[in-house]
KEPA-288459 format. One line per field, with one value per residue (C-alpha): chain; x, y, z. Coordinates in nm, 3 decimals, padded with zeros to 5 digits. Example, Ala and Ser with C-alpha at 12.3 -4.5 7.8 and 13.67 -1.06 7.14 Angstrom:
BEGIN
chain: [A|A];
xx: [01.230|01.367];
yy: [-00.450|-00.106];
zz: [00.780|00.714];
//
This chain:
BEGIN
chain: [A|A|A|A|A|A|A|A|A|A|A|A|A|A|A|A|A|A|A|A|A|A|A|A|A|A|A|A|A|A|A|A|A|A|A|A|A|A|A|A|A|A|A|A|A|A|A|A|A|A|A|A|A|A|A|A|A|A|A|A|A|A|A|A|A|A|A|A|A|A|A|A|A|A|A|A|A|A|A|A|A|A|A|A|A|A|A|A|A|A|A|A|A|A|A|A|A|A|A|A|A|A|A|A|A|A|A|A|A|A|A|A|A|A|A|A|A|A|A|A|A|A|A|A|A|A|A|A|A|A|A|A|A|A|A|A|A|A|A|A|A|A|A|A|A|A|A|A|A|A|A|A|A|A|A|A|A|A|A|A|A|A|A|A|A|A|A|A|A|A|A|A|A|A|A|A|A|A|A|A|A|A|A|A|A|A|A|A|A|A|A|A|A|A|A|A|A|A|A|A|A|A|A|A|A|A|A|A|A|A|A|A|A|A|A|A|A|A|A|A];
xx: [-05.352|-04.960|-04.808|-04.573|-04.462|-04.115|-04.099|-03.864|-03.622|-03.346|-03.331|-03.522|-03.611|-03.335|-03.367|-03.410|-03.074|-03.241|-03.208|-03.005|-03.094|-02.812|-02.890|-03.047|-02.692|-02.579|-02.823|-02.717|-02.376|-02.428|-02.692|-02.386|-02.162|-02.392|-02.449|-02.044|-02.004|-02.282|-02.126|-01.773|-01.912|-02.098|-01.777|-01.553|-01.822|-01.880|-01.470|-01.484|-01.720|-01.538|-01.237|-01.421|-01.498|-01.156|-01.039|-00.972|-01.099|-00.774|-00.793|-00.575|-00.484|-00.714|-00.414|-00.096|-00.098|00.188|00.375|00.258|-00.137|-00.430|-00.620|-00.956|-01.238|-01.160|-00.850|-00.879|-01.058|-01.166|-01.005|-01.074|-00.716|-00.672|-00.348|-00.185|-00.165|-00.309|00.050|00.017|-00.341|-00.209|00.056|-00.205|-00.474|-00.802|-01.152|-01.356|-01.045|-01.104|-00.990|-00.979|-00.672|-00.428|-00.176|00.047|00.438|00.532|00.430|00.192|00.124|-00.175|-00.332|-00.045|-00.241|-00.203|00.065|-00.009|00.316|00.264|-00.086|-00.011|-00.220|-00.141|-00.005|00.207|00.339|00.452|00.665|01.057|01.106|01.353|01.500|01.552|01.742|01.511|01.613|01.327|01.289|01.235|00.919|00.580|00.628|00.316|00.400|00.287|00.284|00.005|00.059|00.124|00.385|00.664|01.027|01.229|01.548|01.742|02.141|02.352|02.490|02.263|02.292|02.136|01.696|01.565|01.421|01.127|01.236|00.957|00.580|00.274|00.483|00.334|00.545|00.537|00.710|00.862|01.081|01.096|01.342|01.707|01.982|02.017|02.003|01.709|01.981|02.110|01.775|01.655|01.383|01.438|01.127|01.040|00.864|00.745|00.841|00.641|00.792|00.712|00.919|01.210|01.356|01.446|01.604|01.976|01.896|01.767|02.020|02.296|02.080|02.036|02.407|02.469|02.177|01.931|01.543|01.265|00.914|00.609|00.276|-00.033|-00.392|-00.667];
yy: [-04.260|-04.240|-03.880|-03.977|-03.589|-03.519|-03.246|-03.056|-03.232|-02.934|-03.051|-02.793|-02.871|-02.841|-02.473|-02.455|-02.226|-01.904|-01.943|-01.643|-01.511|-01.593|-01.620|-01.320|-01.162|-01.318|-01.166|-00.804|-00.837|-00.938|-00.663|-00.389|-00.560|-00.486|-00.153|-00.047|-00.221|-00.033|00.271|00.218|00.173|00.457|00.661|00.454|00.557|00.896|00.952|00.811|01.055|01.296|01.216|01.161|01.527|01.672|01.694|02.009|02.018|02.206|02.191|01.975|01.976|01.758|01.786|01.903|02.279|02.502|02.806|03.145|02.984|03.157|02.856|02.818|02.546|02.381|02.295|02.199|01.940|01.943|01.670|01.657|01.585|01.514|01.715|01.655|02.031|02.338|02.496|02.137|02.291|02.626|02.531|02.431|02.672|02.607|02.491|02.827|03.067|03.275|03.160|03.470|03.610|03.351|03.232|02.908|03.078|02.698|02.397|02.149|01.810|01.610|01.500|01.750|01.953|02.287|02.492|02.821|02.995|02.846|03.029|03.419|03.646|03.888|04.176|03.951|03.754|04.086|04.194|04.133|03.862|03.955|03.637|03.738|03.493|03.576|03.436|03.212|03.500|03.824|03.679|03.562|03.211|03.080|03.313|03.179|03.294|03.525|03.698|04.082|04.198|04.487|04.435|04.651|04.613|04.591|04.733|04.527|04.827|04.920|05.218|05.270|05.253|05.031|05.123|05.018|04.964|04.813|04.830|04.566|04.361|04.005|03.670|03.465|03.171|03.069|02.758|02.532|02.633|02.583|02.572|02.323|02.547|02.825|03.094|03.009|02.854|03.091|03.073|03.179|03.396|03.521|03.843|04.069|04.396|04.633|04.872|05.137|04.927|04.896|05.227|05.165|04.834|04.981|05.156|04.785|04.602|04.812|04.793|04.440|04.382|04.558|04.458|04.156|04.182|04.173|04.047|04.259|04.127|04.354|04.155|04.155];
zz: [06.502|06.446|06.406|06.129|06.152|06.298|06.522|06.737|06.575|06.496|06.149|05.894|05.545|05.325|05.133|04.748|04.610|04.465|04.054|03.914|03.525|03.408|03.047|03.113|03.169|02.910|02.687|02.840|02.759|02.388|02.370|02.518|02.243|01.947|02.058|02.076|01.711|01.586|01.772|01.633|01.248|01.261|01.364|01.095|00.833|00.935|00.913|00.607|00.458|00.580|00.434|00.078|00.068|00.198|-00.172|-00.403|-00.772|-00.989|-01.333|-01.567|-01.923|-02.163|-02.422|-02.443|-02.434|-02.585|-02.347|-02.483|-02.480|-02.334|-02.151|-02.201|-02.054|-02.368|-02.360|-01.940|-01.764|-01.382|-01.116|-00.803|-00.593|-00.171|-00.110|00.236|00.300|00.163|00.054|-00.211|-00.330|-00.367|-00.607|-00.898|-01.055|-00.856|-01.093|-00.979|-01.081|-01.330|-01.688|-01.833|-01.982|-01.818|-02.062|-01.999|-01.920|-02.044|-02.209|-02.040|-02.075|-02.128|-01.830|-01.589|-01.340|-01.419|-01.221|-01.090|-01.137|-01.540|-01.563|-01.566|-01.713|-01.994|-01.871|-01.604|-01.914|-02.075|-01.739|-01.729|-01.488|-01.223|-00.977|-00.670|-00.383|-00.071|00.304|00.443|00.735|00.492|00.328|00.455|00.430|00.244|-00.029|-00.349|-00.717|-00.783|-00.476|-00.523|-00.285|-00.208|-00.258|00.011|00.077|00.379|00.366|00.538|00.753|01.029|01.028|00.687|00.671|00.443|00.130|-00.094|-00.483|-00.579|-00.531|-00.587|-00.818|-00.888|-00.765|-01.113|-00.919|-00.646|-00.552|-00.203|00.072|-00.022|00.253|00.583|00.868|00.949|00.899|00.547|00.458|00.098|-00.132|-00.508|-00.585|-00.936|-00.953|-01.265|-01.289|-01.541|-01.790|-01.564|-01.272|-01.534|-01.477|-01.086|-01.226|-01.195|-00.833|-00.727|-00.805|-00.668|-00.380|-00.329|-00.412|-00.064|00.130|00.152|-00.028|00.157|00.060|00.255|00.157|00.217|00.351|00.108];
//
């Protein structure tokens, strides 16, 4: 019998290449995929439910509404606004503030949100309104109307102490910084003085005409 077999020959059988998964990898890497776009909606929607509920609800006027009127739920509707800042907000009357007793210092239109410094109540409506030209560094700077605050004033000479003139009077209004540099930068603020705060309205002004009013605003 023939040994057809080949030995000692130095040649061994070719070797079979070892097959890799590689749709296996494939499948991995579409798998990772799916799971950072499933990631990155759930942030997108989750920002965007967030930003759905940063709004404010102010009230605004159904139809127009004469100055001298005492507002009332009728005569308001509810709208709910996304200011860019909360000194925005501030500057309209708020859905949960209290109705009672505020009366409209001016005429509103239909559909206008309803200003705070327009919405006084009664006894703020009856006060003399005094103007008063304020530097942006003598008053706290989110002041706002409705705030109840005490007018000092500083003299000019140094040597003088300051002086209160006028206690817990309420700002009706107040405008947006006038002036280009910090230094001459003012705000025109418009406070209500009572009858009671009428008789110190001489002393005040002499005051002021020699000094510079300042705004001090007590926490709650």
């Amino acid at each position: 019998m023939v040994d057809t077999a080949v030995r000692g020959s130095g040649f061994a059988a070719p070797s079979v290449p070892a097959q890799r998964n590689r749709r296996a990898r494939w499948k991995d890497g579409r798998l990772v995929l799916g799971v950072l776009l499933v990631a990155i909606t759930a942030l997108a929607g989750a920002k965007l439910l967030s930003s759905a509920d940063d709004t404010t609800t102010i009230w605004a006027a159904k139809r127009d509404i004469p100055a001298g009127q005492t507002l009332t739920s009728d005569d308001l509707t509810t709208a709910r606004v996304r200011f860019t800042n909360t000194e925005d907000a501030g500057r309209y009357v708020a859905a949960d503030a209290e109705l009672n007793g505020l009366v409209l210092t001016r005429a509103v239109d239909a559909g206008e949100f309803v200003p705070r410094d327009a919405a006084v109540s009664e006894a703020d409506n009856d006060r003399t309104e005094l103007p008063l030209s304020v530097a942006t560094g003598r008053l706290p700077s989110d002041t706002a109307a409705g705030d109840e605050v005490d007018v000092w004033v500083v003299p000019k000479d140094a040597d003088q102490p300051a002086k209160p003139l006028w206690l817990k009077v309420r700002v009706l209004q107040i405008d947006a910084v006038k002036g280009v540099a910090g230094g001459s930068a003012r705000r025109q603020v418009l406070i209500g003085l009572a009858e009671s705060d009428l008789k110190r309205l001489p002393a005040g002004l002499s005051a002021m005409s020699s000094g510079e009013p300042v705004l001090v605003r007590q926490g709650s």
